[in-house]
C-alpha positions as CSV (number, residue, x, y, z in Angstrom):
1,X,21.0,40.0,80.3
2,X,21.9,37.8,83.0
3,X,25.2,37.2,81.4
4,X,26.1,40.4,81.1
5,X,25.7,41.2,84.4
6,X,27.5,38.1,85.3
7,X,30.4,39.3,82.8
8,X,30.2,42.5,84.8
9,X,30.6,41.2,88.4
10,X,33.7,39.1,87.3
11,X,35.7,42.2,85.5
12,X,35.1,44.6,88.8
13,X,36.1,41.6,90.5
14,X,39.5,40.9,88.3
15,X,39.7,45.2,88.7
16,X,39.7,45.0,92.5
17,X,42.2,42.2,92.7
18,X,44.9,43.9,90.2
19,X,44.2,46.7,92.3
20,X,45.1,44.6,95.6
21,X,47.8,43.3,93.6
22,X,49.5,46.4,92.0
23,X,48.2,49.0,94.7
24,X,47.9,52.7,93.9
25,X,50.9,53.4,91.7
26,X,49.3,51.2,88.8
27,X,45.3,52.1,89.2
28,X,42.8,53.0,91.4
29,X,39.9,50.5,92.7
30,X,36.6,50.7,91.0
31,X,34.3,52.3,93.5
32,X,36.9,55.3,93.8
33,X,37.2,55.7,89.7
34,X,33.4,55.9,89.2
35,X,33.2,58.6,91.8
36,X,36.3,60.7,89.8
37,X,34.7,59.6,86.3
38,X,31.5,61.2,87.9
39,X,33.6,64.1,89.3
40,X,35.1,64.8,85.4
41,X,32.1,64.6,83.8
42,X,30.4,67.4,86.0
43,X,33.3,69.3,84.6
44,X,33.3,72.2,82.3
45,X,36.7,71.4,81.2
46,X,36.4,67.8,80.4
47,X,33.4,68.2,78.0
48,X,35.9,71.0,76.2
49,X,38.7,68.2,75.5
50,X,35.7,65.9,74.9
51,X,34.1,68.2,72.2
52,X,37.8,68.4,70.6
53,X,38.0,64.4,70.3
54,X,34.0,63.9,69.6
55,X,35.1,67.0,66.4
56,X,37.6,65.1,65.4
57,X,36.1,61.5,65.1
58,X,33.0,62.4,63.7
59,X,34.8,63.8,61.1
60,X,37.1,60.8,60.3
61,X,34.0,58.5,60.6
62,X,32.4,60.7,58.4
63,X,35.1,60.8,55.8
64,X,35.8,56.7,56.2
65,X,32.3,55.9,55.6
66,X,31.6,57.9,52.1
67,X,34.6,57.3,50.9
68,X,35.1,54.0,51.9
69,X,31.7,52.8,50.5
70,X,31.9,54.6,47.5
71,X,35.6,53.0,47.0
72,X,34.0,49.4,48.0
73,X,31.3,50.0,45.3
74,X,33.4,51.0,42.9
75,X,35.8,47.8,43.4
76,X,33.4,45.4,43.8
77,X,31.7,46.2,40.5
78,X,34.5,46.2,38.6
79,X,35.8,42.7,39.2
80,X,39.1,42.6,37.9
81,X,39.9,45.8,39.3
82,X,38.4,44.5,43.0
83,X,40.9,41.4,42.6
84,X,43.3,43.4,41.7
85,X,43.1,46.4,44.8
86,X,41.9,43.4,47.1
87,X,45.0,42.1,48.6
88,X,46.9,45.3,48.0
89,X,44.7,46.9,50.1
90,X,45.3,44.4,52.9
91,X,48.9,44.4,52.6
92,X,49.0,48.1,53.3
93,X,46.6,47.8,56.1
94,X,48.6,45.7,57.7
95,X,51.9,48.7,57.8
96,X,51.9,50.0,61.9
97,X,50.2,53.2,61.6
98,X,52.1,54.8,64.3
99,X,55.2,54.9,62.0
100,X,52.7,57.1,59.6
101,X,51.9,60.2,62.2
102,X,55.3,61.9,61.6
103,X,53.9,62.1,57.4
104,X,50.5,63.2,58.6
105,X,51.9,66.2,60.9
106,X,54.2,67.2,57.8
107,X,51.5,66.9,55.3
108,X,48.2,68.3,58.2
109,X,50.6,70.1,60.3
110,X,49.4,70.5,64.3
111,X,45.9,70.6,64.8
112,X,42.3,68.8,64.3
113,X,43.1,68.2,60.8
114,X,46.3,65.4,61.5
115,X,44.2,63.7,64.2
116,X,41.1,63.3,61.5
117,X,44.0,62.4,58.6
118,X,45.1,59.7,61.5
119,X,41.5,58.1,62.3
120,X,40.9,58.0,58.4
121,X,43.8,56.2,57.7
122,X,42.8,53.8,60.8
123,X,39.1,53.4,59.5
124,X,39.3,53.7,55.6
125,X,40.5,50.9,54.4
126,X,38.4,48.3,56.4
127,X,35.5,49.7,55.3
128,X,36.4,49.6,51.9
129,X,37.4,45.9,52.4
130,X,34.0,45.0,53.9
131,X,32.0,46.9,50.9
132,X,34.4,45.0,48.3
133,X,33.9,41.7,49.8
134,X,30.0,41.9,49.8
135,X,29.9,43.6,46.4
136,X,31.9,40.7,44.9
137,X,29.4,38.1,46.7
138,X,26.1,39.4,45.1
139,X,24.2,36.6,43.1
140,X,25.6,37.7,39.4
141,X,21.7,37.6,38.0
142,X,20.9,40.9,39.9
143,X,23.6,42.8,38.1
144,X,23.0,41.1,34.8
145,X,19.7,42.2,35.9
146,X,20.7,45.8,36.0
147,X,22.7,45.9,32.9
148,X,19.7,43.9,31.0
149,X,17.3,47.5,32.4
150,X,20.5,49.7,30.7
151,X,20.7,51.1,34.8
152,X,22.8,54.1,35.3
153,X,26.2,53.4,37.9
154,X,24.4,55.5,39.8
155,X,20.8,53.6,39.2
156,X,22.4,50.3,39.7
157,X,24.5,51.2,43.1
158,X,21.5,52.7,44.4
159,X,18.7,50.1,43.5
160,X,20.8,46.8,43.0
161,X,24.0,47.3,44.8
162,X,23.4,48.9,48.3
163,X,20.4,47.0,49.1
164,X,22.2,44.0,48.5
165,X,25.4,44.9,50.6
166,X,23.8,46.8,53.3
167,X,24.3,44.0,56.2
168,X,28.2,43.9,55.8
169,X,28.7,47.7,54.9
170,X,27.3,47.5,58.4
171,X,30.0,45.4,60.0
172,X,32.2,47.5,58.3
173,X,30.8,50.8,59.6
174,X,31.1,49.6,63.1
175,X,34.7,48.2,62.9
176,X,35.4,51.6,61.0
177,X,33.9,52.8,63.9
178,X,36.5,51.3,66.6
179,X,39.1,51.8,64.6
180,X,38.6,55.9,63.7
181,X,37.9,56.0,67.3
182,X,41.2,54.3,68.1
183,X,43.2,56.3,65.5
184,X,41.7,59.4,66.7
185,X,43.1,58.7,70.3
186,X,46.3,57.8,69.5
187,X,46.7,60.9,67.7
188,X,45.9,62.9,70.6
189,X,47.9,61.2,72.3
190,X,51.3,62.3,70.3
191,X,51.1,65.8,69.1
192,X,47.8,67.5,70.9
193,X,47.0,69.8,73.3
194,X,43.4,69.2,73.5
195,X,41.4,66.0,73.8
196,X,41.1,62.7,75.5
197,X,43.5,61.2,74.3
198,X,45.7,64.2,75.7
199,X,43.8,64.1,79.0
200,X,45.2,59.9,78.8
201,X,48.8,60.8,78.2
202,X,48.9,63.8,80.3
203,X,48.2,61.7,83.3
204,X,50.6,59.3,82.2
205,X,53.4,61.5,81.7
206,X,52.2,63.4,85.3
207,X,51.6,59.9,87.5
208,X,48.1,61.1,88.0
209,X,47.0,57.4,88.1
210,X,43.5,58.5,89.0
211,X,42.9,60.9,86.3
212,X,44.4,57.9,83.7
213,X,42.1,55.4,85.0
214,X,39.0,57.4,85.2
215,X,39.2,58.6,81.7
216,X,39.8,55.2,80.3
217,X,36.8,53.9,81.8
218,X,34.8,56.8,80.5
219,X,36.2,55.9,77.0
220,X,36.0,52.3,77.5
221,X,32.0,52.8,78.5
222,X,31.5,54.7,75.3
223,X,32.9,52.5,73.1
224,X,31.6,49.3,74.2
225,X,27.9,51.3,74.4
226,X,28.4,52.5,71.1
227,X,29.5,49.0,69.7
228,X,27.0,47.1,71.5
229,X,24.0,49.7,69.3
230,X,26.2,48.6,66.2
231,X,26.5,45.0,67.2
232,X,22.7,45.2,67.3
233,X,21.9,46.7,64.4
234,X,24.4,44.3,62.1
235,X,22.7,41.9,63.3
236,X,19.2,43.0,63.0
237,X,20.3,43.6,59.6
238,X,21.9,40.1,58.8
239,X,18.8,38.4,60.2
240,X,16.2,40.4,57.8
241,X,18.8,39.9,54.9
């Protein structure tokens, strides 16, 4: 706790002194951006381009997490097929995935759909990489185990398989989580007429340095409370495992 707070102090202090530094053209001091944050969250408006992004992310989350863990499961049973997919999947994570938007506007066209396409493609794979990873790192006996019981895929995912992996489909959940969140904005961001992300780039593009700062630090307080609960959680989890 006390290091928090202490971690706290010394990043409104670093904030005040770019501020000093840069002045009012780059951002606005703290004090004055929690008091516009406050001002934009009493604001019907706001919680309409909030709803849009929340849509949006909840739905790429959604679609990284089932799919994702169902992929990993899949993989990481079938060994040679894991070792195989493995380090292909890695490789293409590692392709920019701004170059990708332009394909997902052709394929989505404008509209919700591209900016969940665009968190998927941000969230998916690392997700599937955690699940693999864990999969491939169960003791052998328990599926021998299962196979010796004539389990169902079904059976032996459910019974032998996700209790097993649960702790790292965990840590993958919550850097899917980031990382859907991330893709999600940056979506916004390019082709979007609603959201925060918009909100972001619209002050850019308009110099409204107060609205830009204030809604990053909304965002920012979200995702670090959101990963903090995650953080928590994983390693609840790990510890119990």
């Amino acid at each position: 706790m006390v290091d928090g707070v202490v971690i706290l102090l010394v990043l409104l202090a670093v904030w005040q002194g770019l501020f000093a530094y840069a002045g009012a053209v780059a951002l606005t001091p703290p004090l004055a951006t929690f008091a516009y944050a406050a001002e934009l969250l009493g604001q019907k408006s706001f919680w309409g381009h909030a709803g849009a992004t929340m849509a949006a992310f909840g739905w790429s989350l959604l679609i990284s997490a089932v799919a994702g863990i169902a992929i990993g499961l899949w993989l990481g049973a079938r060994r040679f097929a894991g070792d195989v997919a493995e380090p292909m999947l890695a490789a293409l994570y590692t392709i920019p995935k701004v170059t990708l938007y332009p394909v997902m506007l052709l394929v989505f066209g404008l509209g919700p759909s591209a900016k969940v396409a665009f968190g998927v493609i941000h969230g998916l794979i690392p997700v599937v990489l955690f699940t693999l990873g864990a999969v491939k790192n169960i003791p052998p006996v328990f599926l021998r185990t299962a196979r010796a019981l004539r389990l169902t895929p079904v059976q032996t995912a459910k019974t032998v398989l996700v209790p097993a992996v649960l702790p790292e489909i965990t840590s993958g959940l919550r850097i899917g989580f980031s990382l859907c969140l991330l893709g999600v904005l940056i979506g916004e961001m390019f082709a979007s007429q609603r959201g925060i992300g918009f909100l972001i780039i619209n002050g850019i593009n308009s110099h409204n340095v107060k609205l830009t700062t204030a809604v990053t630090l909304i965002v920012i307080v979200f995702a670090v409370g959101a990963n903090s609960a995650l953080l928590a959680l994983d390693r609840r989890l790990h510890r119990a495992g």
